[in-house]
C-alpha positions as CSV (number, residue, x, y, z in Angstrom):
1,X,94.8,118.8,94.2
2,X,96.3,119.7,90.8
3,X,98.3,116.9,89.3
4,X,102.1,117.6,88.3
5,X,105.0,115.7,86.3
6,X,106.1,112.5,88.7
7,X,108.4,113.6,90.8
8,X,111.4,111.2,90.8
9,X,113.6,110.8,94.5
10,X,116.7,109.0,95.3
11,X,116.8,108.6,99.1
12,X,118.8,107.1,101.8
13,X,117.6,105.1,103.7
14,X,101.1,98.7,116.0
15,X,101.2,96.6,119.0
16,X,97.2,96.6,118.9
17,X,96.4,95.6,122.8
18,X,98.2,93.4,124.9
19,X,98.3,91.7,128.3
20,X,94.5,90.4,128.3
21,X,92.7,87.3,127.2
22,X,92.5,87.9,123.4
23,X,96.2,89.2,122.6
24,X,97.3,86.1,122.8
25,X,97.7,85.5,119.2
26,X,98.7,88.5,116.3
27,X,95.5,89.7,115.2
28,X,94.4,88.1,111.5
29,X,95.1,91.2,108.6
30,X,92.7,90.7,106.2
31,X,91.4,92.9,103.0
32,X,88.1,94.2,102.6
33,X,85.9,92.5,100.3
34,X,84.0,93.8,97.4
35,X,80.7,94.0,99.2
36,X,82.3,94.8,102.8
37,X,81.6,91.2,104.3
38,X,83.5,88.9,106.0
39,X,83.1,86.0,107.4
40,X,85.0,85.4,110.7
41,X,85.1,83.0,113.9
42,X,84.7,84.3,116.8
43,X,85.2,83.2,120.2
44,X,82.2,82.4,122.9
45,X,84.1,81.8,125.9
46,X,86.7,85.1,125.7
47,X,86.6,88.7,124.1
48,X,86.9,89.1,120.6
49,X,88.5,92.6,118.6
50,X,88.2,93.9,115.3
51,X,90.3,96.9,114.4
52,X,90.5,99.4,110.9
53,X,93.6,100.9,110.7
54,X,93.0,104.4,110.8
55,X,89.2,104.3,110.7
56,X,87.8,104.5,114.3
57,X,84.9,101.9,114.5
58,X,81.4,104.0,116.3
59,X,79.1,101.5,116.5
60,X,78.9,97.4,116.5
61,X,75.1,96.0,116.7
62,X,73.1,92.6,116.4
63,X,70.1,90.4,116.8
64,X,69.2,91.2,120.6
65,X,71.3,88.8,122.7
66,X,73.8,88.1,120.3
67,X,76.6,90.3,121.5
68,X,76.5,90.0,125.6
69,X,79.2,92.8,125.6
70,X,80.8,95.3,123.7
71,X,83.1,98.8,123.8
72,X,85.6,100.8,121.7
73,X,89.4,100.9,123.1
74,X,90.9,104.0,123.3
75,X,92.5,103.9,119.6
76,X,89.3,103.2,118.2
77,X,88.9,99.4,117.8
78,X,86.3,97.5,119.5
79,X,86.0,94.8,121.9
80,X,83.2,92.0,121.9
81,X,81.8,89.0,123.4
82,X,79.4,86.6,122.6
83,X,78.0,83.6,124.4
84,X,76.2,82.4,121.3
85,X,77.3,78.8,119.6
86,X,74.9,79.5,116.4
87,X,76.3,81.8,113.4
88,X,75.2,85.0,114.0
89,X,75.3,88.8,111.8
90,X,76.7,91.5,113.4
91,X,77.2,94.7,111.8
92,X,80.2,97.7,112.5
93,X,79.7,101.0,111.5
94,X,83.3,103.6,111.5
95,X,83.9,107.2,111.7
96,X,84.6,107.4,107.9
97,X,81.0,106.1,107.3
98,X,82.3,102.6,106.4
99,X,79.8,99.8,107.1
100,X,80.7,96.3,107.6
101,X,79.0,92.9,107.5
102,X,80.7,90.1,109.3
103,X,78.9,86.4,109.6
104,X,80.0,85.0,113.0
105,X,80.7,81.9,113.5
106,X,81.4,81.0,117.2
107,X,83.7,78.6,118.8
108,X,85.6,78.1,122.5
109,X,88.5,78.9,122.9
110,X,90.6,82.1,123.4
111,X,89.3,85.4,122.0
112,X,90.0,86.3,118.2
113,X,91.9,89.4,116.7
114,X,91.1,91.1,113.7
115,X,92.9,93.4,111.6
116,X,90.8,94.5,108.4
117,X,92.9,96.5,105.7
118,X,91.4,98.5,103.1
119,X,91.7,97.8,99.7
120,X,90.0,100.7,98.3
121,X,90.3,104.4,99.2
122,X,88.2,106.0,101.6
123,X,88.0,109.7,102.2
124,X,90.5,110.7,104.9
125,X,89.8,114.4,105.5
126,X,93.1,114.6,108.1
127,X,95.3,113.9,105.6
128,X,93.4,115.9,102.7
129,X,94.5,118.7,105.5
130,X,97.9,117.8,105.2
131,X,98.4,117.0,101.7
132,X,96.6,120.2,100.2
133,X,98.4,122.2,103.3
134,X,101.5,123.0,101.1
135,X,102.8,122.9,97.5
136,X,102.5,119.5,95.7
137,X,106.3,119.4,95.2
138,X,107.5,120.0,99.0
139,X,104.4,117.2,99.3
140,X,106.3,114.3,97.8
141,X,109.2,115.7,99.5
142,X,107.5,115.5,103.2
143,X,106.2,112.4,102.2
144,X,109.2,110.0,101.4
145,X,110.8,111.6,104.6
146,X,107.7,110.7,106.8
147,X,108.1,106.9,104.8
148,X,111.8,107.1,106.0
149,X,111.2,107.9,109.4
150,X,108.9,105.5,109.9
151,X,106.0,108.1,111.1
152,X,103.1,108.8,108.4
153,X,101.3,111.9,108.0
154,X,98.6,112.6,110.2
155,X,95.3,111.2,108.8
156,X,97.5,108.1,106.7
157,X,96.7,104.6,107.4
158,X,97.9,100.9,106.7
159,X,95.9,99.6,103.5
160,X,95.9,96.2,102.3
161,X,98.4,95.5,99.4
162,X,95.8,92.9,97.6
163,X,95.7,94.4,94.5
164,X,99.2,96.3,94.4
165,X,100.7,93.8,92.0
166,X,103.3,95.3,89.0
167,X,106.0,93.8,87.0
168,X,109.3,94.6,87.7
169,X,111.4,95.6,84.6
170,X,114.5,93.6,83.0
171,X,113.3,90.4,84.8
172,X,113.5,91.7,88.4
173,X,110.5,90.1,90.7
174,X,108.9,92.5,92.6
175,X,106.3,92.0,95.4
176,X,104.3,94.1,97.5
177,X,104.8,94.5,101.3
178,X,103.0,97.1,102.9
179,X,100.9,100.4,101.8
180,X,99.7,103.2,103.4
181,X,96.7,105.1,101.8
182,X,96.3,108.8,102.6
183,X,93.1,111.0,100.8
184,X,94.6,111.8,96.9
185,X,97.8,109.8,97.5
186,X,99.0,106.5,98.2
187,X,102.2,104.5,98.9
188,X,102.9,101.0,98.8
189,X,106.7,99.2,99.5
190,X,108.0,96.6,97.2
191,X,110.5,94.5,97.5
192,X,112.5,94.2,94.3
193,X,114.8,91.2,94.1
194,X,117.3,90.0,91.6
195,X,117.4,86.3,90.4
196,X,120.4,86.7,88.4
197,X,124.1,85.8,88.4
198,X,124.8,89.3,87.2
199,X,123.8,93.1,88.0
200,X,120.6,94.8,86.7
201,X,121.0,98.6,86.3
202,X,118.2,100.2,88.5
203,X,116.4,103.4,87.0
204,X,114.0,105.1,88.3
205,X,112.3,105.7,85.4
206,X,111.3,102.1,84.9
207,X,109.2,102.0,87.9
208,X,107.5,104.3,86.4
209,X,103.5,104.0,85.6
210,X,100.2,105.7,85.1
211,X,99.2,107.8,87.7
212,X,103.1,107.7,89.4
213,X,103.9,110.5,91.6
214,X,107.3,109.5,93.3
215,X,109.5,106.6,92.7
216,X,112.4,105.9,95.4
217,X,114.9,103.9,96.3
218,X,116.2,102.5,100.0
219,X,119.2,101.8,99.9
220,X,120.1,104.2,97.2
221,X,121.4,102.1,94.5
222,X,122.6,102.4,90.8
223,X,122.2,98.7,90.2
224,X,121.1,96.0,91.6
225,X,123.7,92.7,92.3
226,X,123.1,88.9,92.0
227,X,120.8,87.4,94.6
228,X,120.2,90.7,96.3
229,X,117.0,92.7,96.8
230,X,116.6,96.4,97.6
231,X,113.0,98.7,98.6
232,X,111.0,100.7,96.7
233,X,108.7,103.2,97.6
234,X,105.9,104.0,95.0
235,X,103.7,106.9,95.4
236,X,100.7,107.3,93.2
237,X,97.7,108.9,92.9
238,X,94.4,107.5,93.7
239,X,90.8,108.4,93.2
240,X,88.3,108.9,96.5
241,X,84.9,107.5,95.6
242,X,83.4,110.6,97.0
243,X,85.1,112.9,94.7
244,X,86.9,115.0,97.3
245,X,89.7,115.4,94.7
């Protein structure tokens, strides 16, 4: 994907499983961790699931008789149980050739939920599809109406915000809420905030930073009054470890 000038836009603004033993609670996010392991309790006495957003899991595996049962869901998460009540290793293995390490720890009681984000990009050939399918300025355009609509491109998925953190100019705070990663691009949603007892001009050009491809506002606002907050959608490039870009 060639890169181009940021493109600047001013526009107006997963229910995993339910109804069984481990939906009780809202599965636990969590971000992946710089060598892929976690460390997780899970229960012995009721199914357990672990799901990555947009990554279908294909296999889960451990010491012989660690893991009594386990299956995919139809959206590509996985269901487990374990009778075990020593810590254990098991190891998943996902479609987009991610491996993960989780040490077990289990414990009665109703069956855990796991969400696990990534923090770092992973090569997502669907939306390399729809990203290189058309030129890069109708791209930016598609995109922040897909962000508005509340429907991502085909092939984007939910990405932990961990290390989305930037400074918000003339005082503003600014903190991250969500992001979406795709294959070349990314966008995360900030909430920007005003702790003054007067108005802050908002510019686009301010938000702006290295690697930047699409700043914009929702509501569409000139300025920003006292004690109010508004969203920001930032759009920037990132780099796939595989080089696919």
């Amino acid at each position: 994907m060639r890169k181009n000038k940021p493109l600047l836009l001013s526009l107006l603004s997963c229910a995993l499983i339910s109804g069984n033993a481990l939906a009780a609670n809202a599965p636990v996010s969590l971000s992946f961790p710089p060598n892929g392991q976690f460390q997780l309790t899970v229960s012995n006495t009721n199914p357990n699931l672990i799901v990555i957003p947009g990554d279908r899991i294909t296999g889960i595996s451990s010491a012989a008789g660690k893991l009594t049962d386990k299956r995919n869901t139809r959206d590509g998460a996985v269901l487990f149980s374990s009778t075990g009540d020593k810590p254990f290793t098991l190891f998943i293995e996902t479609e987009h050739g991610q491996v993960v390490s989780v040490q077990a720890t289990p414990r009665a009681g109703e069956g855990r939920s796991y969400r696990l984000l990534n923090a770092e990009p992973v090569a997502r050939p669907a939306a390399k599809t729809w990203e290189t399918s058309q030129p890069y300025e109708s791209l930016l355009v598609e995109l922040n109406k897909a962000i508005l609509k509340n429907h991502m491109p085909e092939g984007y998925a939910p990405a932990s915000t961990e290390y989305d953190r930037l400074s918000a100019p003339a005082g503003l705070s600014m903190m991250a809420e969500e992001a979406w990663t795709g294959n070349a691009l990314r966008v995360v949603r900030y909430r920007v905030s005003n702790p003054f007892a007067y108005a802050v001009v908002l510019k686009e050009q301010d938000f702006w930073r290295t690697g930047v491809r699409a700043v914009m506002f929702t509501p569409s606002a000139l300025s920003l009054l006292p004690g109010t907050s508004v969203i920001v959608y930032i759009t920037r490039a990132q780099e796939v470890s595989d080089g696919q870009h």
